[in-house]
PyMOL Python script that loads the backbone (N, CA, C, O; Angstrom):
from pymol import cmd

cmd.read_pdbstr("""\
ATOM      1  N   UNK A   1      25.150  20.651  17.571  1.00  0.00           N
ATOM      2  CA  UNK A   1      25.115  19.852  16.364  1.00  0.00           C
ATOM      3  C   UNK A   1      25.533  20.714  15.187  1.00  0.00           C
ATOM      4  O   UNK A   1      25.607  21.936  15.063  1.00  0.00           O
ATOM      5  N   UNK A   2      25.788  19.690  14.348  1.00  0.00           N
ATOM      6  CA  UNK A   2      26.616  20.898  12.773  1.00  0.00           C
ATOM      7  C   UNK A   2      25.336  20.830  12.368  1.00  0.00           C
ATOM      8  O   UNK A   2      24.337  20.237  12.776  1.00  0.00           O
ATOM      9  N   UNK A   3      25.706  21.967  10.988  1.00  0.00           N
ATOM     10  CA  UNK A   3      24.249  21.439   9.664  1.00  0.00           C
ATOM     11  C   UNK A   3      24.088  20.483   9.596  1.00  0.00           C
ATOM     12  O   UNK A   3      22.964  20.049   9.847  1.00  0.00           O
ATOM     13  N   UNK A   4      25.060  19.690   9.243  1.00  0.00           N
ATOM     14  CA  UNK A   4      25.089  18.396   8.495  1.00  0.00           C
ATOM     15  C   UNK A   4      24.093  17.415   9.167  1.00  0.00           C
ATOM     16  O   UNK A   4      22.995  17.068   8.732  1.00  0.00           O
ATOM     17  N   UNK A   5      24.779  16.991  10.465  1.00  0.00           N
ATOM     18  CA  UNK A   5      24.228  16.553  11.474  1.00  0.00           C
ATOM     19  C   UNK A   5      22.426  16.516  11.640  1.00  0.00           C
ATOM     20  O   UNK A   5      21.658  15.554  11.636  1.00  0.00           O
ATOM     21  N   UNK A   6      22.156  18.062  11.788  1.00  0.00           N
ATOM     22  CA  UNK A   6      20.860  18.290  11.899  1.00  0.00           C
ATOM     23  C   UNK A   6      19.604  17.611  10.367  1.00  0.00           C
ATOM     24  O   UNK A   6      18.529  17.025  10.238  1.00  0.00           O
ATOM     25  N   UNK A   7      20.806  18.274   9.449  1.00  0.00           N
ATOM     26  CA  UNK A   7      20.016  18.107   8.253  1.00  0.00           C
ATOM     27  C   UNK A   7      19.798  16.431   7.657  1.00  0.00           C
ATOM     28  O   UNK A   7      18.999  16.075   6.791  1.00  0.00           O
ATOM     29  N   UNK A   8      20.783  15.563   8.427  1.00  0.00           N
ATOM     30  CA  UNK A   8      20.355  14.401   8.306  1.00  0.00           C
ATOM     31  C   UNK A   8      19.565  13.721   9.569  1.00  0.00           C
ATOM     32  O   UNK A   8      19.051  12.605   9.477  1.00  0.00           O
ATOM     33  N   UNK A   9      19.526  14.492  10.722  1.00  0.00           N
ATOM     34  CA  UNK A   9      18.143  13.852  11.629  1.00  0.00           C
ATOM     35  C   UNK A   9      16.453  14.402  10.961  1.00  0.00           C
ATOM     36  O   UNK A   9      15.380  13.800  10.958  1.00  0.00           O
ATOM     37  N   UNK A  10      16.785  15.623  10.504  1.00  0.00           N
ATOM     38  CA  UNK A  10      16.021  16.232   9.620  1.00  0.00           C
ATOM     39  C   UNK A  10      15.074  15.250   8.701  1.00  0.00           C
ATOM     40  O   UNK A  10      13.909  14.852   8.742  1.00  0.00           O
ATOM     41  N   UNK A  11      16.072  15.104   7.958  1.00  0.00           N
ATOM     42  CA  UNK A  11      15.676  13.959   6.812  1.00  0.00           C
ATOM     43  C   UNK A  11      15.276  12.230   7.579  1.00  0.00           C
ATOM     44  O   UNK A  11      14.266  11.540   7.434  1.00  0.00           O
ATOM     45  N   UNK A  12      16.386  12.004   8.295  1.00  0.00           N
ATOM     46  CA  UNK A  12      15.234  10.917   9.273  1.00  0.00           C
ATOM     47  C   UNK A  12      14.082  10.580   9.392  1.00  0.00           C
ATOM     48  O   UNK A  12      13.469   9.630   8.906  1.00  0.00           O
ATOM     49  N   UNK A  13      13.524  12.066  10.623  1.00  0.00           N
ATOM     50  CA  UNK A  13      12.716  12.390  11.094  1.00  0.00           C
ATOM     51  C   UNK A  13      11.131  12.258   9.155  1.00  0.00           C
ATOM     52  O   UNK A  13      10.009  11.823   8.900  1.00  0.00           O
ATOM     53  N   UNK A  14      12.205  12.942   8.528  1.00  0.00           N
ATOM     54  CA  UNK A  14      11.023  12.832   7.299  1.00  0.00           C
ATOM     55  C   UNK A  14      10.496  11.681   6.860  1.00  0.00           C
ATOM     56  O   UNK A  14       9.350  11.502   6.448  1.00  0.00           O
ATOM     57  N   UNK A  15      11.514  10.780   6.979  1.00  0.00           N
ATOM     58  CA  UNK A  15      11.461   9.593   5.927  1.00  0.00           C
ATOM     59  C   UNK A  15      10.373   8.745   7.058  1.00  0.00           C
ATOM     60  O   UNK A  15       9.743   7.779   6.629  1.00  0.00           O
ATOM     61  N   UNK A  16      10.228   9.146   8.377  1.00  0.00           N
ATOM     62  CA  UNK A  16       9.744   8.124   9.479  1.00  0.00           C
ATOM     63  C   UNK A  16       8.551   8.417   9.338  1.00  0.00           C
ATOM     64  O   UNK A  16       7.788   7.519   8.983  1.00  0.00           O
ATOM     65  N   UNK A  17       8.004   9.835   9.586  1.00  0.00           N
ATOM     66  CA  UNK A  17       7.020  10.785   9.410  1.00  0.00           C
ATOM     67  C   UNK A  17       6.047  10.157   7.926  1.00  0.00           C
ATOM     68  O   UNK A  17       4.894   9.859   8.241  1.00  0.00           O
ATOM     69  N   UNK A  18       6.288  10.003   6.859  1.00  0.00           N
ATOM     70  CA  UNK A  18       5.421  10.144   5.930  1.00  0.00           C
ATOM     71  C   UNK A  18       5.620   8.809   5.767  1.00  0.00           C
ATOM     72  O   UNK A  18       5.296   8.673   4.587  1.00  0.00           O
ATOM     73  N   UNK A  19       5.970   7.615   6.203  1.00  0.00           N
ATOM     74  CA  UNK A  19       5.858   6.451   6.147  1.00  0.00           C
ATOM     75  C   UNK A  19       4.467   6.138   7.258  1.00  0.00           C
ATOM     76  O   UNK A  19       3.477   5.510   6.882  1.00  0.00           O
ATOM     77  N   UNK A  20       4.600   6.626   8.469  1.00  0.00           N
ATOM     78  CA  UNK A  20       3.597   6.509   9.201  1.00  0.00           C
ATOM     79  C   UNK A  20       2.360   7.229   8.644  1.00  0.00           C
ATOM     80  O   UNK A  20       1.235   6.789   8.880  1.00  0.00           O
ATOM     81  N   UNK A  21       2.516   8.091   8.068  1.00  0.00           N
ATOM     82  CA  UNK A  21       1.449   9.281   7.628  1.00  0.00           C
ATOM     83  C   UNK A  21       0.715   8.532   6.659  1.00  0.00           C
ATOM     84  O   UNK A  21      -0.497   8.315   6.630  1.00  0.00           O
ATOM     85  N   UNK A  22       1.688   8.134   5.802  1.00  0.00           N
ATOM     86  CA  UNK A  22       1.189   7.083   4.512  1.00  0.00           C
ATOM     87  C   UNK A  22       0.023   5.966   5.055  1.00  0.00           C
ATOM     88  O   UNK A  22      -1.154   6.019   4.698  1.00  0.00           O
ATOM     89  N   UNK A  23       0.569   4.956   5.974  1.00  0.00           N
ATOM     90  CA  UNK A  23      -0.073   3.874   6.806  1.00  0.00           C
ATOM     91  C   UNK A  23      -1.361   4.519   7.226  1.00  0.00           C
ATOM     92  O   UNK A  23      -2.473   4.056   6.969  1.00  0.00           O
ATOM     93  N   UNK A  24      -1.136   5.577   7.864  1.00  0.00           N
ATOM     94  CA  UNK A  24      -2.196   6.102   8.514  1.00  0.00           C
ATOM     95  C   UNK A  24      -3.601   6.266   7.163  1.00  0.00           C
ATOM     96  O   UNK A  24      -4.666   5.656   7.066  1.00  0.00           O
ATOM     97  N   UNK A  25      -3.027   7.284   6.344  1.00  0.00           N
ATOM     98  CA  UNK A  25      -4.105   7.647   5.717  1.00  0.00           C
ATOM     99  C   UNK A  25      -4.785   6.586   4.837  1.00  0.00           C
ATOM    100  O   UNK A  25      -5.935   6.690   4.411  1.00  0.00           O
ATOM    101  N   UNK A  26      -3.809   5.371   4.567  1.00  0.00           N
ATOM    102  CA  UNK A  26      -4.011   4.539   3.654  1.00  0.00           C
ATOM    103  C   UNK A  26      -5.338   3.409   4.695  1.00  0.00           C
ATOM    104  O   UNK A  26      -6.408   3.070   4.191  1.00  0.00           O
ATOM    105  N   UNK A  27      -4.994   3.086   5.873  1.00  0.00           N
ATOM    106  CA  UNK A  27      -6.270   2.995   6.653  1.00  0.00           C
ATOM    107  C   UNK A  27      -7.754   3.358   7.174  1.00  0.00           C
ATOM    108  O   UNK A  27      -8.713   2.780   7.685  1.00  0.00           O
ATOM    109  N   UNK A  28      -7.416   4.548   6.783  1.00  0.00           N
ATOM    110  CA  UNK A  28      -8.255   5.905   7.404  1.00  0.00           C
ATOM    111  C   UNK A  28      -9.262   6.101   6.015  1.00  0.00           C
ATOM    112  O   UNK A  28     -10.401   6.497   5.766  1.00  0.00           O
ATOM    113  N   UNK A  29      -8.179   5.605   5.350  1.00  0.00           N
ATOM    114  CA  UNK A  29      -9.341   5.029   4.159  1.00  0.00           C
ATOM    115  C   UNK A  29     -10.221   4.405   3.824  1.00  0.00           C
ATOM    116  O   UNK A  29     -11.243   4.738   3.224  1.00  0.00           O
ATOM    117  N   UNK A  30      -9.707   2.943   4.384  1.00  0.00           N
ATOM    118  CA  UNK A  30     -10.261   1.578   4.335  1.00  0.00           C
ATOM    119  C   UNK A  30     -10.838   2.187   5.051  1.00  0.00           C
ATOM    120  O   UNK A  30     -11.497   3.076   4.511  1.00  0.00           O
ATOM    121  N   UNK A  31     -10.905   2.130   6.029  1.00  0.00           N
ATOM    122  CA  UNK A  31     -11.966   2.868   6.870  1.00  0.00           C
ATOM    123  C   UNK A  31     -13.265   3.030   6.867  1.00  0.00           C
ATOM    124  O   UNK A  31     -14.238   2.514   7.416  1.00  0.00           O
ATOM    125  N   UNK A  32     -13.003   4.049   5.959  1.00  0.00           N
ATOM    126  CA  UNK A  32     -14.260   4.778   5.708  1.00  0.00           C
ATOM    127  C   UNK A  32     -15.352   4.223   4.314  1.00  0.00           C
ATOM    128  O   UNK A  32     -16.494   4.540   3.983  1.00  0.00           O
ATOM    129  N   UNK A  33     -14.161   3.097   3.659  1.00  0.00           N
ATOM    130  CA  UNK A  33     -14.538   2.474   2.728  1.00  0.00           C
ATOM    131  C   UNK A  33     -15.637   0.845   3.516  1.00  0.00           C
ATOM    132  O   UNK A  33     -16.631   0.245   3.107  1.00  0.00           O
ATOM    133  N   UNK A  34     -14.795   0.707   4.693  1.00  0.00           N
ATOM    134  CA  UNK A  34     -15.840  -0.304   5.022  1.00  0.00           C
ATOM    135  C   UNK A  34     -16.986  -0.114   5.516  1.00  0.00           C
ATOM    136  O   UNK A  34     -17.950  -0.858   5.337  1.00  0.00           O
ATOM    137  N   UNK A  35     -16.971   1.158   6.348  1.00  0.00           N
ATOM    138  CA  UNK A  35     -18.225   2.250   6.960  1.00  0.00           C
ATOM    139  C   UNK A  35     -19.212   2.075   5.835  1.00  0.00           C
ATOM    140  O   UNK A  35     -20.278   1.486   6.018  1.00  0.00           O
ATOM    141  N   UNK A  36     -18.942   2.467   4.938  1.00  0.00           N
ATOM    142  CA  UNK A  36     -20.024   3.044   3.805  1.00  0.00           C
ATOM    143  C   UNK A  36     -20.279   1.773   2.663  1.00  0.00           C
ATOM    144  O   UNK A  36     -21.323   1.690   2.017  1.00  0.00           O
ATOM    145  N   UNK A  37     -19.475   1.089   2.573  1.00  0.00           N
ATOM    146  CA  UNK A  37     -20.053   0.207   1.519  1.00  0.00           C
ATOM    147  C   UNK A  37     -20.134  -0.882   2.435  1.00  0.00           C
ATOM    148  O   UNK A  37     -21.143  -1.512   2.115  1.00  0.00           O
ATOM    149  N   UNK A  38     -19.499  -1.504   3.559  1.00  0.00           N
ATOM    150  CA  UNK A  38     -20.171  -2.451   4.617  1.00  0.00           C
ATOM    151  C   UNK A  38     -19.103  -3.752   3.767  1.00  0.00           C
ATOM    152  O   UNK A  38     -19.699  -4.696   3.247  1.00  0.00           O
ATOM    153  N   UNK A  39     -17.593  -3.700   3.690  1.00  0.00           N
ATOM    154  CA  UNK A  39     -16.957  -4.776   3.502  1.00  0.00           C
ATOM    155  C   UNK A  39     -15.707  -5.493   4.641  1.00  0.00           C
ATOM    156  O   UNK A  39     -14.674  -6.154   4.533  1.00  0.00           O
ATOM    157  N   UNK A  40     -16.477  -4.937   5.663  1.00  0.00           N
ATOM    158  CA  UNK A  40     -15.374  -4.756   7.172  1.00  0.00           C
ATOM    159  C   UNK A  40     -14.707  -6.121   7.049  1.00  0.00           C
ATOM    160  O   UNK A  40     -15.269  -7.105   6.570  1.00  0.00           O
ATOM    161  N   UNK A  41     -13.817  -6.104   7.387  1.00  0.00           N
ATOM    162  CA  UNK A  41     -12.624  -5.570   7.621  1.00  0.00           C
ATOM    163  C   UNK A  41     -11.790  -5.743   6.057  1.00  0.00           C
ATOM    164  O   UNK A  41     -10.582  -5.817   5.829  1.00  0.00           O
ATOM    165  N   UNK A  42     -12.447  -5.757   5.536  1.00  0.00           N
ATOM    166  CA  UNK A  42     -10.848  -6.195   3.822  1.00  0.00           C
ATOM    167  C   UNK A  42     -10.992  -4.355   3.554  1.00  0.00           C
ATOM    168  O   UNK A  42      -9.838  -4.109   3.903  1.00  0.00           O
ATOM    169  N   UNK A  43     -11.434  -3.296   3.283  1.00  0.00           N
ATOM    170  CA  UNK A  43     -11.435  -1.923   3.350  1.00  0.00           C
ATOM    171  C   UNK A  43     -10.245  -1.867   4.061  1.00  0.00           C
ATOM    172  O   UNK A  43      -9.221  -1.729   3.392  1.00  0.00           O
ATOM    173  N   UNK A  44     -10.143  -1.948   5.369  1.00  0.00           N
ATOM    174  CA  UNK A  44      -8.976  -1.518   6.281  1.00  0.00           C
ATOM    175  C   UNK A  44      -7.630  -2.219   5.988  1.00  0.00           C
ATOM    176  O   UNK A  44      -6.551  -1.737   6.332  1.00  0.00           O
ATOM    177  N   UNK A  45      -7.795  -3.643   5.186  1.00  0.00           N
ATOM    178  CA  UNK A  45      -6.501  -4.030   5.110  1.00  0.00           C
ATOM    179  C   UNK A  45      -6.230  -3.674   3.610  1.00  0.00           C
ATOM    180  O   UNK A  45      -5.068  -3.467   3.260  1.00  0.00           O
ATOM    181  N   UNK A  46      -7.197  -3.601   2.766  1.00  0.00           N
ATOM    182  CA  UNK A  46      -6.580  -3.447   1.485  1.00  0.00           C
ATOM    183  C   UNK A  46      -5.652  -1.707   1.872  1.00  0.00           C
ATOM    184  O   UNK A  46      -4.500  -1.485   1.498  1.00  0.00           O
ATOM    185  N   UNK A  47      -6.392  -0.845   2.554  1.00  0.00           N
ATOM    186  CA  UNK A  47      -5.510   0.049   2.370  1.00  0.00           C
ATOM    187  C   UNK A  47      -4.417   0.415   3.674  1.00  0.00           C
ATOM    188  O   UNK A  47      -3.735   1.437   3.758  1.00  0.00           O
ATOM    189  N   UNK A  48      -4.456  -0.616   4.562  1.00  0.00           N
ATOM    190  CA  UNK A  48      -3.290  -0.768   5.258  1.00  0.00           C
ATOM    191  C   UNK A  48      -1.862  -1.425   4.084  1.00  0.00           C
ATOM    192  O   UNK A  48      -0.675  -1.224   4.340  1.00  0.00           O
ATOM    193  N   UNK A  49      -2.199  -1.953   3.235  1.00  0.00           N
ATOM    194  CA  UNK A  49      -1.136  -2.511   2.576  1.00  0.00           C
ATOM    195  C   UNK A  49      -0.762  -1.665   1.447  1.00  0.00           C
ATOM    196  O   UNK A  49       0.379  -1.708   0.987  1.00  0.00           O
ATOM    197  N   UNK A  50      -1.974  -0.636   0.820  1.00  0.00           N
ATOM    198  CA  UNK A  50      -1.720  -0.130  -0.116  1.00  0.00           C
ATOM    199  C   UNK A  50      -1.174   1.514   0.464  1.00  0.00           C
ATOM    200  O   UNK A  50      -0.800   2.401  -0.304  1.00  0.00           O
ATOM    201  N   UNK A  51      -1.237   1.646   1.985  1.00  0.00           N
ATOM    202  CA  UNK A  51      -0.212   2.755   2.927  1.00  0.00           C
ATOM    203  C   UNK A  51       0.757   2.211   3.029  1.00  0.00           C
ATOM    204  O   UNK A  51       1.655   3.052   2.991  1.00  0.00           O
ATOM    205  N   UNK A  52       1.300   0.849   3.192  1.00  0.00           N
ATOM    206  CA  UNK A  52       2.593   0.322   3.253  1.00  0.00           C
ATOM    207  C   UNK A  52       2.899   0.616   2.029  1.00  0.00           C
ATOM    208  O   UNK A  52       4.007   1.127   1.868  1.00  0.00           O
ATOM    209  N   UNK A  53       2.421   0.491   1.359  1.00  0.00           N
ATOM    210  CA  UNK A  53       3.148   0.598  -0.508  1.00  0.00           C
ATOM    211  C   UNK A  53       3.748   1.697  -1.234  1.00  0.00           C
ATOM    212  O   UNK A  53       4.625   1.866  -2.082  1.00  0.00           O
ATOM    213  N   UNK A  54       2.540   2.686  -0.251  1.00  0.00           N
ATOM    214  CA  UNK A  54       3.099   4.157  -0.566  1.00  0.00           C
ATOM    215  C   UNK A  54       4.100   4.644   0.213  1.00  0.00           C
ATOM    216  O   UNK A  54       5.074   5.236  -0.252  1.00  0.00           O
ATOM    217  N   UNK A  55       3.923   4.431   1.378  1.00  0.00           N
ATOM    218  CA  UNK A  55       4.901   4.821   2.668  1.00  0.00           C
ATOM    219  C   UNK A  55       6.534   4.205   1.598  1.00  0.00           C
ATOM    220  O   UNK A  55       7.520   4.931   1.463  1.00  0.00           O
ATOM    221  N   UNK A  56       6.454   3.139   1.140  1.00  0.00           N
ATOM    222  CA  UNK A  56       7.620   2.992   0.948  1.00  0.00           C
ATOM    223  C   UNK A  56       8.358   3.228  -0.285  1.00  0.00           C
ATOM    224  O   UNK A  56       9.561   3.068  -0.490  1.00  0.00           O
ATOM    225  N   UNK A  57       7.216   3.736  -1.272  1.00  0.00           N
ATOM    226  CA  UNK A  57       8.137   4.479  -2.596  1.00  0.00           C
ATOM    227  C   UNK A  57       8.013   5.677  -2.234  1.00  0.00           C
ATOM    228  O   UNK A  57       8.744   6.209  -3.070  1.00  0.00           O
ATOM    229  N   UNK A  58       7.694   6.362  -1.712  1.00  0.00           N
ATOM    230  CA  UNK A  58       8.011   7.967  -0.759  1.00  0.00           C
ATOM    231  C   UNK A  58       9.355   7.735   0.125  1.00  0.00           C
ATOM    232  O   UNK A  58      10.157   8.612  -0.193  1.00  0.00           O
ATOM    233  N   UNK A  59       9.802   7.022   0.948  1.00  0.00           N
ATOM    234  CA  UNK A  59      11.061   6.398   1.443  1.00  0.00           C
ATOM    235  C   UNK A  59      11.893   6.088   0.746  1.00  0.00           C
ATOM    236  O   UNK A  59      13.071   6.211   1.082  1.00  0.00           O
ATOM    237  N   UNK A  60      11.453   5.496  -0.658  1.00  0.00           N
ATOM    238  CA  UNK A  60      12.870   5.310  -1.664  1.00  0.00           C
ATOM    239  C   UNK A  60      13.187   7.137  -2.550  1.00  0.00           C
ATOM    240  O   UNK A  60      14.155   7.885  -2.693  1.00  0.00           O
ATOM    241  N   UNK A  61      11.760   7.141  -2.926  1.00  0.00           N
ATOM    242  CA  UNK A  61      12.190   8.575  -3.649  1.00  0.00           C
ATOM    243  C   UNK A  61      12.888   9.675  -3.173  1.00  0.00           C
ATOM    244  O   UNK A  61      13.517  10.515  -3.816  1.00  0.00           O
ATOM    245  N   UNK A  62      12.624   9.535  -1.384  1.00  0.00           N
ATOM    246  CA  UNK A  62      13.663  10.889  -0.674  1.00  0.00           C
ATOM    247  C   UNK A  62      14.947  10.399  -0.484  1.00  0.00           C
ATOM    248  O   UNK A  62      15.862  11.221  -0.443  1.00  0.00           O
ATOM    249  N   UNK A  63      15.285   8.761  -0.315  1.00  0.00           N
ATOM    250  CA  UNK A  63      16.848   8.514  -0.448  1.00  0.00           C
ATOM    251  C   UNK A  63      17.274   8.486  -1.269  1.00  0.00           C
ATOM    252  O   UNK A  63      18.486   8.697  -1.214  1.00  0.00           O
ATOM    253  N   UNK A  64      16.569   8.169  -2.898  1.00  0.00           N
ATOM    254  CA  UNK A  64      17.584   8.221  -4.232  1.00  0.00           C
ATOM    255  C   UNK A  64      16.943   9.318  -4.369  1.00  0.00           C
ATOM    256  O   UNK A  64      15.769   9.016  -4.582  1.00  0.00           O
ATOM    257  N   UNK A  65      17.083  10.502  -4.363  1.00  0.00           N
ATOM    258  CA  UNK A  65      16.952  11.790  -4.446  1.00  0.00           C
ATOM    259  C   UNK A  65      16.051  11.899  -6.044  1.00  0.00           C
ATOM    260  O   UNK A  65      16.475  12.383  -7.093  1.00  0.00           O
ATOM    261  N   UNK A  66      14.597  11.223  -5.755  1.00  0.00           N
ATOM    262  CA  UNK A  66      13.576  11.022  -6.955  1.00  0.00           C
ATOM    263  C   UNK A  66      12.888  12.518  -6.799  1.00  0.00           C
ATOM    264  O   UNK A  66      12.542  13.225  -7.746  1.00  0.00           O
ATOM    265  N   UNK A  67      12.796  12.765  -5.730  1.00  0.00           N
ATOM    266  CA  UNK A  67      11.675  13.891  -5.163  1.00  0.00           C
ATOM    267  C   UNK A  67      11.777  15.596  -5.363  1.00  0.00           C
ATOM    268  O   UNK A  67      11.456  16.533  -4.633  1.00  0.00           O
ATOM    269  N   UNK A  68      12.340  15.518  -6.617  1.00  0.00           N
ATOM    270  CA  UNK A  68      13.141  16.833  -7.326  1.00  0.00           C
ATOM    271  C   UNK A  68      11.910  17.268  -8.291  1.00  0.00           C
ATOM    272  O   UNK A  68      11.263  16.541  -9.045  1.00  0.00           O
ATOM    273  N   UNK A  69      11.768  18.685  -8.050  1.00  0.00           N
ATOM    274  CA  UNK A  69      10.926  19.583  -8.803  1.00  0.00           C
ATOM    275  C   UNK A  69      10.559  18.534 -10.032  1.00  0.00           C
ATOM    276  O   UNK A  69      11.207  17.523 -10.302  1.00  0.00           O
ATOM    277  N   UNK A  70       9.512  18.950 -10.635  1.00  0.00           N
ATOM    278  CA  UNK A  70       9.237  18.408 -12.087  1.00  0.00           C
ATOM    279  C   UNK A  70       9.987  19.465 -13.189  1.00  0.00           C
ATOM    280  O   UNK A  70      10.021  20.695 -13.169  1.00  0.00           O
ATOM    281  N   UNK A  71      10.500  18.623 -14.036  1.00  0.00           N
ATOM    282  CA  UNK A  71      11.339  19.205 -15.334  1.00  0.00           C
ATOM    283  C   UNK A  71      12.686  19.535 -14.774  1.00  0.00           C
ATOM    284  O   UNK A  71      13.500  20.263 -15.343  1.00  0.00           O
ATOM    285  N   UNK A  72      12.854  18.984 -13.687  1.00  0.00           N
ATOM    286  CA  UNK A  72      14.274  19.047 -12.942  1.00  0.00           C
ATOM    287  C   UNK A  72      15.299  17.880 -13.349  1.00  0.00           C
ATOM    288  O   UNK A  72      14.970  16.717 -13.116  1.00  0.00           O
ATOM    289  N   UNK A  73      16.449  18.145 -13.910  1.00  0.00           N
ATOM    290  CA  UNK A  73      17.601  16.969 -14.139  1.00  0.00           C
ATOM    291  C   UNK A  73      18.642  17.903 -13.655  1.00  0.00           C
ATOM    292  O   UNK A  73      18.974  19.078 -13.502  1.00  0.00           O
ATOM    293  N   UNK A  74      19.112  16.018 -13.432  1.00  0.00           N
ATOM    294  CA  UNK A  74      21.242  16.407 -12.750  1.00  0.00           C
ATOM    295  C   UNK A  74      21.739  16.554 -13.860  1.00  0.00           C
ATOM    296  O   UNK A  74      21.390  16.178 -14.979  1.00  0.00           O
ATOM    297  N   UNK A  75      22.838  17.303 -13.376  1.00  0.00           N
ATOM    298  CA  UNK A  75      23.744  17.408 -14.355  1.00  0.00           C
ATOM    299  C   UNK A  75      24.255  17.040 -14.940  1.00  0.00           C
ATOM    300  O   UNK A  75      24.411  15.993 -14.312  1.00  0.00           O
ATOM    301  N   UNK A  76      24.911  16.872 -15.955  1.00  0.00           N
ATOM    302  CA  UNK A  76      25.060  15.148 -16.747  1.00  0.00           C
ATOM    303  C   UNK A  76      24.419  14.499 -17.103  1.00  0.00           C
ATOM    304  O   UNK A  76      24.740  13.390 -17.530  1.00  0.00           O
ATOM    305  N   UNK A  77      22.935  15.078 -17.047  1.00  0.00           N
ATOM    306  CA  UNK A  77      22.205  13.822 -17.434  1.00  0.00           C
ATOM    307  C   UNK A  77      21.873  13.910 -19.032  1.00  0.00           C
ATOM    308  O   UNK A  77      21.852  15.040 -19.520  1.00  0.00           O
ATOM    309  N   UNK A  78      21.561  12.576 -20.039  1.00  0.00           N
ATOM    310  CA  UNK A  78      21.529  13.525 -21.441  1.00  0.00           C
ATOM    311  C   UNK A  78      20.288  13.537 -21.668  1.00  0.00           C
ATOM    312  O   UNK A  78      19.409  12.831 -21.175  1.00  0.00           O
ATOM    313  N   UNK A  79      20.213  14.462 -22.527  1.00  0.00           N
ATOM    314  CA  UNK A  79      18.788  15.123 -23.063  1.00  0.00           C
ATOM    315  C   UNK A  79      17.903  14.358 -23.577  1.00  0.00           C
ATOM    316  O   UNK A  79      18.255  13.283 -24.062  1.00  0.00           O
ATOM    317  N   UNK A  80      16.757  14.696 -23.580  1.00  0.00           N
ATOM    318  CA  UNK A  80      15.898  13.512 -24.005  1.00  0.00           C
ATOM    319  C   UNK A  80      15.584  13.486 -25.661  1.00  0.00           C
ATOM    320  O   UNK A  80      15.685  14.525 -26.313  1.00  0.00           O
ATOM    321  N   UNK A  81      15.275  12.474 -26.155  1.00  0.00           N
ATOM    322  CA  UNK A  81      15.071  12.313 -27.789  1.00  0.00           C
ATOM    323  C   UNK A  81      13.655  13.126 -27.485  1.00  0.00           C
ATOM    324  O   UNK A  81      12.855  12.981 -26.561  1.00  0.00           O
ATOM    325  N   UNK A  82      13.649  14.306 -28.953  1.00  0.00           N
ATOM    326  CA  UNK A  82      12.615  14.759 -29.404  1.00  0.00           C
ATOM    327  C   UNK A  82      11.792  14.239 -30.129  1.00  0.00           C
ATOM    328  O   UNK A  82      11.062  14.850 -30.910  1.00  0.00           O
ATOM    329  N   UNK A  83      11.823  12.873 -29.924  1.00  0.00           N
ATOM    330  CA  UNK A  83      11.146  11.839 -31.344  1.00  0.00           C
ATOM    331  C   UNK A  83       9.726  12.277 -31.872  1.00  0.00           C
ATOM    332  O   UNK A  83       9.149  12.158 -32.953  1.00  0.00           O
ATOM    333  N   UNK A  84       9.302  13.017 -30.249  1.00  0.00           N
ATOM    334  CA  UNK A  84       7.356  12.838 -31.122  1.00  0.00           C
ATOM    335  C   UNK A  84       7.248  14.551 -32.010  1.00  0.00           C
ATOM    336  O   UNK A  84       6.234  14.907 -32.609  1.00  0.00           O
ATOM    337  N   UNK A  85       8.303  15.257 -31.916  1.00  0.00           N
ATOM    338  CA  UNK A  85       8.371  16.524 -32.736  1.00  0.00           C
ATOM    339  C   UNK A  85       8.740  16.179 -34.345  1.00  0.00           C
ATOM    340  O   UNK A  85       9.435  16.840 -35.117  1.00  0.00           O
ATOM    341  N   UNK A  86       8.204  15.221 -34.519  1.00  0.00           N
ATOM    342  CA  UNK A  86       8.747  14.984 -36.280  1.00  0.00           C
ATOM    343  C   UNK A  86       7.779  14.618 -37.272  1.00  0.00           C
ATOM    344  O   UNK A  86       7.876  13.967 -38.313  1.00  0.00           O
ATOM    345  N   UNK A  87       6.814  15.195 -36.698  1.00  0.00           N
ATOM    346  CA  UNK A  87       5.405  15.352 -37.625  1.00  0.00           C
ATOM    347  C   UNK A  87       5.929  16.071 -39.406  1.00  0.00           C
ATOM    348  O   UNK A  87       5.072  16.274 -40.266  1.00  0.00           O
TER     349      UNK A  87
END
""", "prot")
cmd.dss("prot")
cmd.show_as("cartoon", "prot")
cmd.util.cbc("prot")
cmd.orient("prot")
């Protein structure tokens, strides 16, 4: 396989990974939320849906390339108004 190749099963493999991971933990929640406060089963689905929710703006942010350091911009991009420096 080339880089290329790899580095986009790579990224696949990511985008599949933390979508499931998301689901998972977002259950694993409910979970433990219905365990302890005793609202079985809406605990497990509120955060089965609210792991779908995350799973999938983590899936958009690694394909539109959102998931860039903080204080990180492309090139070209223009600068931001200093508006609140005008005390």
């Amino acid at each position: 396989m080339s880089t290329g190749a790899s580095s986009d099963l790579a990224r696949g493999l990511r985008i599949g990974l933390e979508l499931v991971v998301a689901v998972a933990v977002g259950v694993g929640v409910g979970l433990l939320l219905d365990k302890y406060v005793g609202t079985r089963p809406w605990g497990m689905i509120v955060g089965f849906f609210l792991g779908v929710a995350a799973g999938m703006v983590n899936v958009y942010r690694t394909v539109a390339g959102l998931g860039m350091a903080v204080g990180y911009r492309k090139s070209g991009s223009p600068e931001p108004d200093d508006k609140w420096d005008e005390d």
